[in-house]
PDB file of N, CA, C, O and CB in Angstrom:
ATOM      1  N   UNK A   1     -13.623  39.751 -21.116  1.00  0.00           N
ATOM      2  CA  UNK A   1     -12.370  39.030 -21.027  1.00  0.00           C
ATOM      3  C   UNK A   1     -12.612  37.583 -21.458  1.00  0.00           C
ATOM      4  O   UNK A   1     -13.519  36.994 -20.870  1.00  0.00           O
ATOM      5  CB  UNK A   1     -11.785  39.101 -19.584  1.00  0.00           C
ATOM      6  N   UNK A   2     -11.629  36.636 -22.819  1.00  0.00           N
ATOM      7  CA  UNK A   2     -12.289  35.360 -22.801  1.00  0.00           C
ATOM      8  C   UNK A   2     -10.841  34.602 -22.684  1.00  0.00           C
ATOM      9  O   UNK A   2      -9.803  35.077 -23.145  1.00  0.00           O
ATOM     10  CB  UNK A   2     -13.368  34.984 -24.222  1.00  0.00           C
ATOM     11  N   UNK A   3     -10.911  33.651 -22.161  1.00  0.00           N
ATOM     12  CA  UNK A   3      -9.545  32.726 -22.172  1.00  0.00           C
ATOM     13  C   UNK A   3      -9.903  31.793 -23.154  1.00  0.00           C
ATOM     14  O   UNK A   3     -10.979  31.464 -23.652  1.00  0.00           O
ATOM     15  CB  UNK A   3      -9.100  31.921 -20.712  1.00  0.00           C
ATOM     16  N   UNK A   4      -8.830  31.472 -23.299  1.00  0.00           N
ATOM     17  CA  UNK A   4      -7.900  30.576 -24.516  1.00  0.00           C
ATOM     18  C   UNK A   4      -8.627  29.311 -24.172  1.00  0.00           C
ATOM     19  O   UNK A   4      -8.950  29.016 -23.021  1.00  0.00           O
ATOM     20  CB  UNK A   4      -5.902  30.422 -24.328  1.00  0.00           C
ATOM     21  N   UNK A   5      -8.851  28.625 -25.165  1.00  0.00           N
ATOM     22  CA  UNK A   5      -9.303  27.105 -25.378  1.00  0.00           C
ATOM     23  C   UNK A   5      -8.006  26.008 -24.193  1.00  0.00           C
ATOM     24  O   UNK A   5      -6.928  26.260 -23.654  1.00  0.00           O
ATOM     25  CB  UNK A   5      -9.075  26.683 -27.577  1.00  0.00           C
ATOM     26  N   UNK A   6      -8.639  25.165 -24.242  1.00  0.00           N
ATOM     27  CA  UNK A   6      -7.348  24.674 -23.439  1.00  0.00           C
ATOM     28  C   UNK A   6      -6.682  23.678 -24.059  1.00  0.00           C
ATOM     29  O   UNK A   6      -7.329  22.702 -24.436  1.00  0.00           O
ATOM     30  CB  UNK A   6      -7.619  24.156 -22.090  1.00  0.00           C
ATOM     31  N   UNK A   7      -5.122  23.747 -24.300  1.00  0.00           N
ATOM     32  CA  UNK A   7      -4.466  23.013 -25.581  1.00  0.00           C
ATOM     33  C   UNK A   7      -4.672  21.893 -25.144  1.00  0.00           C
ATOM     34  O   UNK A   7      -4.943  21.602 -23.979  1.00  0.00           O
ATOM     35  CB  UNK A   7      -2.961  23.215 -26.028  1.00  0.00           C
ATOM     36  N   UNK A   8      -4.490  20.785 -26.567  1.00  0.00           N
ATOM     37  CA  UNK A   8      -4.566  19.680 -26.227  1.00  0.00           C
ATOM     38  C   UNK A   8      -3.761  18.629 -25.294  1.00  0.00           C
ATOM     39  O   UNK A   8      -4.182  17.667 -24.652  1.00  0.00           O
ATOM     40  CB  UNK A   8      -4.652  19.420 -27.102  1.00  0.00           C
ATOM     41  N   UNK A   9      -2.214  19.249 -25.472  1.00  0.00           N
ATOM     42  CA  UNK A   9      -1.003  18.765 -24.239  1.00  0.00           C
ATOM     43  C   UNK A   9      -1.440  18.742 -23.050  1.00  0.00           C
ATOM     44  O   UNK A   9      -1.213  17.850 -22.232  1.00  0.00           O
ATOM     45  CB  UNK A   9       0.240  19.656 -24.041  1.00  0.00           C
ATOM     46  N   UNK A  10      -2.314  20.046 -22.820  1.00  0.00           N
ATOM     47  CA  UNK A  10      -2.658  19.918 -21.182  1.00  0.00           C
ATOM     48  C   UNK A  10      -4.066  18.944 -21.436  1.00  0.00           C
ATOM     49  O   UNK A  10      -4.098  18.348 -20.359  1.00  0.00           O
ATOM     50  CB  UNK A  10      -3.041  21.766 -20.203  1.00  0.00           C
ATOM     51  N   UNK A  11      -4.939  18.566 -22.020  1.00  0.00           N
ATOM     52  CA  UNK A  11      -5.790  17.437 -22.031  1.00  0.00           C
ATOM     53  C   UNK A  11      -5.359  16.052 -21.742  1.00  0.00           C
ATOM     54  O   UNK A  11      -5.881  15.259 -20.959  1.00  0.00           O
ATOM     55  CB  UNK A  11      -6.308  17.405 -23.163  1.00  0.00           C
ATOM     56  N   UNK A  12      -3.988  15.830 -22.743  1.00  0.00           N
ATOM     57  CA  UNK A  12      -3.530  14.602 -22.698  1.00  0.00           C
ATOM     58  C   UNK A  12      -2.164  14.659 -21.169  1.00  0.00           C
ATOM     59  O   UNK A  12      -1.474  13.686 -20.865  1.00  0.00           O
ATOM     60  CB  UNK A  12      -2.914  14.247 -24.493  1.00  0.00           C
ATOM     61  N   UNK A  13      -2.120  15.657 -20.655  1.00  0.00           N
ATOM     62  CA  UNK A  13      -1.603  15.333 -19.558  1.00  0.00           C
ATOM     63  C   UNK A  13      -2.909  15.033 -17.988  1.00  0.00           C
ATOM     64  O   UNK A  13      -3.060  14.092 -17.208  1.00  0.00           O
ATOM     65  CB  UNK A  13      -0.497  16.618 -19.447  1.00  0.00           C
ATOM     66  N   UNK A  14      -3.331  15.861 -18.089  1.00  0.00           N
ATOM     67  CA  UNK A  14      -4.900  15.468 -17.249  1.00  0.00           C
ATOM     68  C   UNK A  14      -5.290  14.267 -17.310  1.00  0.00           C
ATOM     69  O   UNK A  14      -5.463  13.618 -16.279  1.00  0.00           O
ATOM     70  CB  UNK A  14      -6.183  16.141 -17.747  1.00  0.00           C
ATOM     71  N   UNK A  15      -5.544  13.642 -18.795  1.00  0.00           N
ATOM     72  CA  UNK A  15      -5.657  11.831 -18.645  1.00  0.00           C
ATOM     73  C   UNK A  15      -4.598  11.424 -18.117  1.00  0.00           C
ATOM     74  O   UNK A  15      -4.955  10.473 -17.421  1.00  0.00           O
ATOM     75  CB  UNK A  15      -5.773  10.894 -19.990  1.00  0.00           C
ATOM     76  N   UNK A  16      -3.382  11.569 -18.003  1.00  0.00           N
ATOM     77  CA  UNK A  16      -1.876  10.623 -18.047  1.00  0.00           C
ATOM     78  C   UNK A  16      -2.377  10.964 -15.977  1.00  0.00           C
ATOM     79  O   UNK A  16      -2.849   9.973 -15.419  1.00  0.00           O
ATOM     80  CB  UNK A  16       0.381  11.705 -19.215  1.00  0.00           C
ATOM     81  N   UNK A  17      -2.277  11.848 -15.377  1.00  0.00           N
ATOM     82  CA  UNK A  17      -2.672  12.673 -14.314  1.00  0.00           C
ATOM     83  C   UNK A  17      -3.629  11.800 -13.598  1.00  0.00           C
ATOM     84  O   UNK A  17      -3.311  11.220 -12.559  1.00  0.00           O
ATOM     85  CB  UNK A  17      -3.265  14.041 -14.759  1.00  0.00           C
ATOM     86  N   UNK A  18      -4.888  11.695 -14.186  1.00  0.00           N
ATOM     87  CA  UNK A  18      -6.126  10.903 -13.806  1.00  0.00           C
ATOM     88  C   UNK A  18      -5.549   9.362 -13.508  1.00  0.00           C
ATOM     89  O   UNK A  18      -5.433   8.844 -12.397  1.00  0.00           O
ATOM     90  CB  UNK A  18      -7.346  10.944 -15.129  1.00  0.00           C
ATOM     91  N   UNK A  19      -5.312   8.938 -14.437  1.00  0.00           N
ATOM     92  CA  UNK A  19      -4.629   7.658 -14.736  1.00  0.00           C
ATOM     93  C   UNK A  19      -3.637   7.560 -13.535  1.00  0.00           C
ATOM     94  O   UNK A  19      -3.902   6.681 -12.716  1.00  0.00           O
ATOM     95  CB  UNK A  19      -3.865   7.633 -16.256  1.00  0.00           C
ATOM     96  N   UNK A  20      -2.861   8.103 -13.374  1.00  0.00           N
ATOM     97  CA  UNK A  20      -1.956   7.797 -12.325  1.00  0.00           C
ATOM     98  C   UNK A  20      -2.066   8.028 -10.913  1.00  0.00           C
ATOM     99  O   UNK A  20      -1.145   7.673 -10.177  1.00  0.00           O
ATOM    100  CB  UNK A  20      -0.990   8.310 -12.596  1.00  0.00           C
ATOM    101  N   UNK A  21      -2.926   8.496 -10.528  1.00  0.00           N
ATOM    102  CA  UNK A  21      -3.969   8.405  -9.510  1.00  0.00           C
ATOM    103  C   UNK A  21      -4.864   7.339  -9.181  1.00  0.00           C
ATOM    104  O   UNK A  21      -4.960   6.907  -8.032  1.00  0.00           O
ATOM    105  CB  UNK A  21      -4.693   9.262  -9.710  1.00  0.00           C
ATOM    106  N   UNK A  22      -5.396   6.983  -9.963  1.00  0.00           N
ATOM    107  CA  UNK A  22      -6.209   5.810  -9.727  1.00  0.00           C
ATOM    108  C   UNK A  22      -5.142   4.681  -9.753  1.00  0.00           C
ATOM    109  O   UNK A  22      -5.161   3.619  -9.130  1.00  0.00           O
ATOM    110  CB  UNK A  22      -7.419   5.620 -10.844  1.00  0.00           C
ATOM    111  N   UNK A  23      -4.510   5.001 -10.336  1.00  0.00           N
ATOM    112  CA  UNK A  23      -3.228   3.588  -9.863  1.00  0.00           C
ATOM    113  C   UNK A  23      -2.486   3.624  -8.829  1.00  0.00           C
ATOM    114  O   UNK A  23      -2.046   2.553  -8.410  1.00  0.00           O
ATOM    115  CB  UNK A  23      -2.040   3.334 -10.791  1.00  0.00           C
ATOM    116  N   UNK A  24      -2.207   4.660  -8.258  1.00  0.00           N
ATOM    117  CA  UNK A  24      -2.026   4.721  -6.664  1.00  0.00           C
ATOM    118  C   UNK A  24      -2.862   4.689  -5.810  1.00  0.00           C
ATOM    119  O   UNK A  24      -2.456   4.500  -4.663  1.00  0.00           O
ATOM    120  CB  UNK A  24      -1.532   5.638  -6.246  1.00  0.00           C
ATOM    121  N   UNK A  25      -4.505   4.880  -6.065  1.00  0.00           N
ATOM    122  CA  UNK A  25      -5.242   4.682  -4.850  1.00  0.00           C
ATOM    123  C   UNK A  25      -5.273   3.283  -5.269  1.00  0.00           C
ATOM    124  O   UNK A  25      -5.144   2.569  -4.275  1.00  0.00           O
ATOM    125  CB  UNK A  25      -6.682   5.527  -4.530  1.00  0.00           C
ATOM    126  N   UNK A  26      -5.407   2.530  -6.469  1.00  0.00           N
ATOM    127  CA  UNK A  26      -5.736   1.226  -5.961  1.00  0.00           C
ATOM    128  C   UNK A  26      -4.523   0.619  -5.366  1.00  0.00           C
ATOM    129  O   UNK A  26      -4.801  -0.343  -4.650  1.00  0.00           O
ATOM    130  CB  UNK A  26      -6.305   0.340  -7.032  1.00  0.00           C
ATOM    131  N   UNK A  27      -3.012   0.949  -5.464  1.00  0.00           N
ATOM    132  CA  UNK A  27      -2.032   0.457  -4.936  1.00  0.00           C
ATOM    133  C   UNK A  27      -2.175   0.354  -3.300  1.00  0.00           C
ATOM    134  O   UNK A  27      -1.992  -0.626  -2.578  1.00  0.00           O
ATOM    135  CB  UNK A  27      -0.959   1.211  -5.421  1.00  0.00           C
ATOM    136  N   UNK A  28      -2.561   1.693  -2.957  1.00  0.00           N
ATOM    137  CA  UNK A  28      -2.764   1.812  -1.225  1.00  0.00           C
ATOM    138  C   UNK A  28      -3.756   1.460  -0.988  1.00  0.00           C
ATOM    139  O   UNK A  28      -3.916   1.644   0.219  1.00  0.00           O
ATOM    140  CB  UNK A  28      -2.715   3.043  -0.482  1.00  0.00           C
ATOM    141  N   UNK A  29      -4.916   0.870  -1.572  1.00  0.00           N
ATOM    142  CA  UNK A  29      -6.455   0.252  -1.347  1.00  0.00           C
ATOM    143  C   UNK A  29      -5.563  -1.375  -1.050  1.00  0.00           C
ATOM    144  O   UNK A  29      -5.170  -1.659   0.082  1.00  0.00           O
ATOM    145  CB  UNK A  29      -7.919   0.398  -3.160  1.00  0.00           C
ATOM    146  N   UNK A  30      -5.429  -1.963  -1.802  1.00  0.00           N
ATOM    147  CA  UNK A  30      -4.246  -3.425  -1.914  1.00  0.00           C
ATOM    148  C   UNK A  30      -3.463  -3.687  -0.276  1.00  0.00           C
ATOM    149  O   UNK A  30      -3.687  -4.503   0.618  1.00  0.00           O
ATOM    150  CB  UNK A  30      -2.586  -2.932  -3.350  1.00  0.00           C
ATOM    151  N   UNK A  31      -2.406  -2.495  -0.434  1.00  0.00           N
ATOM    152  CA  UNK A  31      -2.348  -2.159   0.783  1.00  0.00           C
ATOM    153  C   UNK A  31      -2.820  -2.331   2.105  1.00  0.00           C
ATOM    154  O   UNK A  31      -2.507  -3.135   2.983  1.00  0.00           O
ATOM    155  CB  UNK A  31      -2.440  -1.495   0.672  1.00  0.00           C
ATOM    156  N   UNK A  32      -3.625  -1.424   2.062  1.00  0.00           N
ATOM    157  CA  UNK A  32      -4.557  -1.287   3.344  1.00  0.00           C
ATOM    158  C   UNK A  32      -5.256  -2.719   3.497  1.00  0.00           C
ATOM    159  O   UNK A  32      -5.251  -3.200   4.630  1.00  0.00           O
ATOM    160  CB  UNK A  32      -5.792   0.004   3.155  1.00  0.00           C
ATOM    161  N   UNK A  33      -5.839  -3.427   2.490  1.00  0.00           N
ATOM    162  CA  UNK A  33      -6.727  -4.306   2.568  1.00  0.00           C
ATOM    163  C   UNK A  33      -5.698  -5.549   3.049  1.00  0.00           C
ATOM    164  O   UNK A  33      -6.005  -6.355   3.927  1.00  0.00           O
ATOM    165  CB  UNK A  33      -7.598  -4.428   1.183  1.00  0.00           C
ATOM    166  N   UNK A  34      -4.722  -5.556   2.488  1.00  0.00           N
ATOM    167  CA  UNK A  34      -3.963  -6.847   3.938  1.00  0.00           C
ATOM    168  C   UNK A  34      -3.717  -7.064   4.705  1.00  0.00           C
ATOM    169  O   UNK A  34      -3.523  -8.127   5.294  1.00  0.00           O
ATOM    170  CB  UNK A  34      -3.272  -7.332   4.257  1.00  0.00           C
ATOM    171  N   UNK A  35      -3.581  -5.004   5.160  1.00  0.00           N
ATOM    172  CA  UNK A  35      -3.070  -4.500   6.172  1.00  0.00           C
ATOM    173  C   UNK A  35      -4.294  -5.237   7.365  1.00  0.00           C
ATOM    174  O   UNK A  35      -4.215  -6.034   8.299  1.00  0.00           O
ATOM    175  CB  UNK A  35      -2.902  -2.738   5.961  1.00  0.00           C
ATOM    176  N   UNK A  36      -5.055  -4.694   6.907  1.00  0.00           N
ATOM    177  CA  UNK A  36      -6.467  -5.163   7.505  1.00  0.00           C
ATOM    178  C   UNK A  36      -6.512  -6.864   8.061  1.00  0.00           C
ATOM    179  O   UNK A  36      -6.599  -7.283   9.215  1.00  0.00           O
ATOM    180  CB  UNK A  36      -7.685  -4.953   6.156  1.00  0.00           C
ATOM    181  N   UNK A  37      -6.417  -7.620   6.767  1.00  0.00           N
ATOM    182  CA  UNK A  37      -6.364  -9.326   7.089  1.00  0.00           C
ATOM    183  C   UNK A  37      -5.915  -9.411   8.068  1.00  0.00           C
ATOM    184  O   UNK A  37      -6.366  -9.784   9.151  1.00  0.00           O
ATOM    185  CB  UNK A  37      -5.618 -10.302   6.299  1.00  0.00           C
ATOM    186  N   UNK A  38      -4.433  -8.866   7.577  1.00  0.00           N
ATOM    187  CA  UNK A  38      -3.292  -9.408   8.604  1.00  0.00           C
ATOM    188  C   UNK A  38      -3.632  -9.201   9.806  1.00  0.00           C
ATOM    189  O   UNK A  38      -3.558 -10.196  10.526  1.00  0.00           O
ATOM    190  CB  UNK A  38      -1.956  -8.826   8.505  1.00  0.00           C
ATOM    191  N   UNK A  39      -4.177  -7.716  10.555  1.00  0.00           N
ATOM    192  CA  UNK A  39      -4.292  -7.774  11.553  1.00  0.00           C
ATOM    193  C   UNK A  39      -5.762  -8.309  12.433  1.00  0.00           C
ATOM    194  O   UNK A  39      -6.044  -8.549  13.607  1.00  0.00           O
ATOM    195  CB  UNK A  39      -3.843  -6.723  11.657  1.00  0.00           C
ATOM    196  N   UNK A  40      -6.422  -8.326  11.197  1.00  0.00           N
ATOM    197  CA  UNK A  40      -7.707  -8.986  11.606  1.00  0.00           C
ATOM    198  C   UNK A  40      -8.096 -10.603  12.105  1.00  0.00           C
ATOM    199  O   UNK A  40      -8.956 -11.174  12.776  1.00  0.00           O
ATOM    200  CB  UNK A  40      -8.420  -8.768  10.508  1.00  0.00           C
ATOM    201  N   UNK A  41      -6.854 -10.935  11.300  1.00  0.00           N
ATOM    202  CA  UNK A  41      -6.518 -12.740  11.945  1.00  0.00           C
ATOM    203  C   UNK A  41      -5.827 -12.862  12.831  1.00  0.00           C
ATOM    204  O   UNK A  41      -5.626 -14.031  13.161  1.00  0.00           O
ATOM    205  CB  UNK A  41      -5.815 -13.785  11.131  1.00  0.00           C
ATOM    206  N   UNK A  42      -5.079 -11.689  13.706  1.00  0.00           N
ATOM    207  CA  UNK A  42      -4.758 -11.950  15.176  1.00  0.00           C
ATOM    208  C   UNK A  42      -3.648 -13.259  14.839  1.00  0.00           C
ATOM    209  O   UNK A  42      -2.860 -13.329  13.895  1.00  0.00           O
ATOM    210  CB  UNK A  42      -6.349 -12.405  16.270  1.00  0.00           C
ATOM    211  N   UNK A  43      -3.917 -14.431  16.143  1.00  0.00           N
ATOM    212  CA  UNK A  43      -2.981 -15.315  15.617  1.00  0.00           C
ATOM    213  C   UNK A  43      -1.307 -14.766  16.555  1.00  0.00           C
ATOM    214  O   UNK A  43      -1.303 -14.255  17.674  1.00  0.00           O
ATOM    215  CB  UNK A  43      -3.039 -15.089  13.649  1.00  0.00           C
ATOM    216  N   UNK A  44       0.023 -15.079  15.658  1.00  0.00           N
ATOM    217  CA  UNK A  44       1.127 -14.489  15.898  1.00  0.00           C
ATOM    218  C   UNK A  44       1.839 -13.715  15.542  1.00  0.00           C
ATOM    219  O   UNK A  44       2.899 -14.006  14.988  1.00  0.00           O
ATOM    220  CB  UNK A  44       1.600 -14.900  15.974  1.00  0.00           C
ATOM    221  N   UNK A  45       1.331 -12.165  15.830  1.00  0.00           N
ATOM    222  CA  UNK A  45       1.973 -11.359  15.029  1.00  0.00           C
ATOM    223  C   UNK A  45       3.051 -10.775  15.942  1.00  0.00           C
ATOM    224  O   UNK A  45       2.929 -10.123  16.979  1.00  0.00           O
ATOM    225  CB  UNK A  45       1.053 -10.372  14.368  1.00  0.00           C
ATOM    226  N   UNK A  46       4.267 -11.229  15.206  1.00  0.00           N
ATOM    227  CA  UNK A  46       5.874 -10.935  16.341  1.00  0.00           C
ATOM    228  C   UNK A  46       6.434  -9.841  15.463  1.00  0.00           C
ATOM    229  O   UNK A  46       6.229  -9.803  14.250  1.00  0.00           O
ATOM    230  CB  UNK A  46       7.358 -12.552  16.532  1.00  0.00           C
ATOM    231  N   UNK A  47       7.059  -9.066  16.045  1.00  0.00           N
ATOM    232  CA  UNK A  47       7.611  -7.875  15.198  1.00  0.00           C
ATOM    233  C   UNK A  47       9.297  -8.627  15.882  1.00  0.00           C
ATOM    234  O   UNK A  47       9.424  -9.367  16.858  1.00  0.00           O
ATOM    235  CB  UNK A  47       6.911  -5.739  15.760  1.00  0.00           C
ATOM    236  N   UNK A  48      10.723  -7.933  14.657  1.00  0.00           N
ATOM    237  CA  UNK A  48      11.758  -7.576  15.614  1.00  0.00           C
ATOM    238  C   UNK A  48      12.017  -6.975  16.885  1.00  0.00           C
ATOM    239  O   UNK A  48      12.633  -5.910  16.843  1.00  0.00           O
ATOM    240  CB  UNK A  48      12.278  -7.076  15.161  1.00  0.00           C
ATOM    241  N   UNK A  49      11.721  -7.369  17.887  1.00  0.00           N
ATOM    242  CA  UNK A  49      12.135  -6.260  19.047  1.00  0.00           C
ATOM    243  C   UNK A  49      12.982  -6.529  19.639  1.00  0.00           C
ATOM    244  O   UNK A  49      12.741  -6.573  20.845  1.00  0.00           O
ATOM    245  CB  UNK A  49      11.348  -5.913  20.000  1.00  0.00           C
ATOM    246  N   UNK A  50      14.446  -6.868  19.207  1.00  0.00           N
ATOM    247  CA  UNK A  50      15.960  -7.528  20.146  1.00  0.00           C
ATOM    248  C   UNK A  50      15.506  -8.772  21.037  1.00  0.00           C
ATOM    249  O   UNK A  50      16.155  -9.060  22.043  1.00  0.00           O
ATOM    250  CB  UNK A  50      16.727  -6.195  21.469  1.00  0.00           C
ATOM    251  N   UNK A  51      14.595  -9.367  20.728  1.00  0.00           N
ATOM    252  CA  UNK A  51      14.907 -10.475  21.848  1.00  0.00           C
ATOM    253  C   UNK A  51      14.114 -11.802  21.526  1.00  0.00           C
ATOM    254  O   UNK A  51      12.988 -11.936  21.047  1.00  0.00           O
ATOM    255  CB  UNK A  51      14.439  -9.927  23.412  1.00  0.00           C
ATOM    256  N   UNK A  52      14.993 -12.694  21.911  1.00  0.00           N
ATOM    257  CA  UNK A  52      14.866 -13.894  21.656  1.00  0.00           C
ATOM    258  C   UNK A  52      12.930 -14.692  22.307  1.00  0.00           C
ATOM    259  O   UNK A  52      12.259 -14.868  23.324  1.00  0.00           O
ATOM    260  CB  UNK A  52      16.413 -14.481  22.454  1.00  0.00           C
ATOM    261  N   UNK A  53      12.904 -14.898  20.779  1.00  0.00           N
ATOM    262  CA  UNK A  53      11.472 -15.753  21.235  1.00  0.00           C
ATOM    263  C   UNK A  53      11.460 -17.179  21.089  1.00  0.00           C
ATOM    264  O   UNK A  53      11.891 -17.798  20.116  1.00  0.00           O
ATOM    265  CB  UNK A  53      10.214 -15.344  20.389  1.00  0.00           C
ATOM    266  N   UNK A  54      10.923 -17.670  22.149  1.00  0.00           N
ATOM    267  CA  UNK A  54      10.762 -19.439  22.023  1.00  0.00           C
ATOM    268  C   UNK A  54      10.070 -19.995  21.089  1.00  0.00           C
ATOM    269  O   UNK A  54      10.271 -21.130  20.657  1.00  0.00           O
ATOM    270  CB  UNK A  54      10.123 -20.106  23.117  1.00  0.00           C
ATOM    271  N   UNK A  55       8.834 -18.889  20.559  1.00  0.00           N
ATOM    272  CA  UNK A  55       8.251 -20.011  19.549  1.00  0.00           C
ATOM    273  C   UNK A  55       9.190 -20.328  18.087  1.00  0.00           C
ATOM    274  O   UNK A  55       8.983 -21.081  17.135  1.00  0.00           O
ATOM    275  CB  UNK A  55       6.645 -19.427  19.043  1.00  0.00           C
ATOM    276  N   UNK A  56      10.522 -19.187  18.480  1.00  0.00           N
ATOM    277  CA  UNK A  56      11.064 -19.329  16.833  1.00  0.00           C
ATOM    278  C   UNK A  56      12.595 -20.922  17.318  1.00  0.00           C
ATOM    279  O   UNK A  56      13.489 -21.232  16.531  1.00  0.00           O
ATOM    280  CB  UNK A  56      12.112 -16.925  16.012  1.00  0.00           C
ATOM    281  N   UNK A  57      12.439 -21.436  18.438  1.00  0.00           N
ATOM    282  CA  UNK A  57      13.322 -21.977  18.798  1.00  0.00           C
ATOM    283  C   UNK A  57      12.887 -23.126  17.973  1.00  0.00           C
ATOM    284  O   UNK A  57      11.682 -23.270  17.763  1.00  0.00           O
ATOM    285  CB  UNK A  57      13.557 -21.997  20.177  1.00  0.00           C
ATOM    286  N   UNK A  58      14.078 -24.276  17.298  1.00  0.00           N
ATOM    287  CA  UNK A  58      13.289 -25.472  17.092  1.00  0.00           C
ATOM    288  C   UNK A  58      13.272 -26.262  18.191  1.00  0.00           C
ATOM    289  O   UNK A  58      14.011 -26.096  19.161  1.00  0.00           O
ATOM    290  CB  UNK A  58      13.710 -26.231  16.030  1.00  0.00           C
ATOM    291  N   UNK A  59      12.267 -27.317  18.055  1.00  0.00           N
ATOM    292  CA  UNK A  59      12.349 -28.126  19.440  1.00  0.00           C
ATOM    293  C   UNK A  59      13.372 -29.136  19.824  1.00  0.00           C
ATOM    294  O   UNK A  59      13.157 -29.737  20.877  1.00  0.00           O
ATOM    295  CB  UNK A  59      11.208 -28.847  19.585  1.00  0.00           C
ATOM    296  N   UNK A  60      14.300 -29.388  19.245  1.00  0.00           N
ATOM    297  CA  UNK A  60      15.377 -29.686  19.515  1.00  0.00           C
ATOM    298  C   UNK A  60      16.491 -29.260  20.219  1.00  0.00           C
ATOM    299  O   UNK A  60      17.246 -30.017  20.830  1.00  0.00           O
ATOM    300  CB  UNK A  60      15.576 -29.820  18.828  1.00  0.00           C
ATOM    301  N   UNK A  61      16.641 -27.655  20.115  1.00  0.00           N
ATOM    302  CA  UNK A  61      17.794 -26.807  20.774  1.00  0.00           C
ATOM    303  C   UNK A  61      16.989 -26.340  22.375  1.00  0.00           C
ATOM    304  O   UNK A  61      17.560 -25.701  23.258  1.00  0.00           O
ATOM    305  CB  UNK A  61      18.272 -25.193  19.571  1.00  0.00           C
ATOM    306  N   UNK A  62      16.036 -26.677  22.416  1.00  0.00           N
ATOM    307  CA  UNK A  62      15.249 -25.950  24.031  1.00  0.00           C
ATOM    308  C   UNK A  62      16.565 -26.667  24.818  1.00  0.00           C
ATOM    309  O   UNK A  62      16.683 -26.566  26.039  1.00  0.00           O
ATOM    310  CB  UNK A  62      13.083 -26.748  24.751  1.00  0.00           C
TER     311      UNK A  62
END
């Protein structure tokens, strides 16, 4: 039994394939890696959670 050579369309889709892979892992590598900073510098990290925080008050309105 021998199979068929493999056309060239499916070659040049395998590069296009390859290629676009490595451009999404480095997108989520980018990602991750600020993800990282960010939480690695601690500091003030405030999310939305409904309620009023003082450090966002200016010091004028206290």
């Amino acid at each position: 039994m021998s199979f068929r050579p493999i056309h060239d369309l499916h070659r040049r889709r395998l590069g296009r394939n390859i290629g676009l892979g490595l451009v999404l892992v480095a997108l989520v590598s980018i990602v991750f890696g600020l993800t990282i900073v960010k939480v690695s510098n601690g500091g003030n990290i405030e999310a939305f959670d409904h309620v009023a925080r003082p450090a966002l008050v200016p010091k004028g309105e206290e």
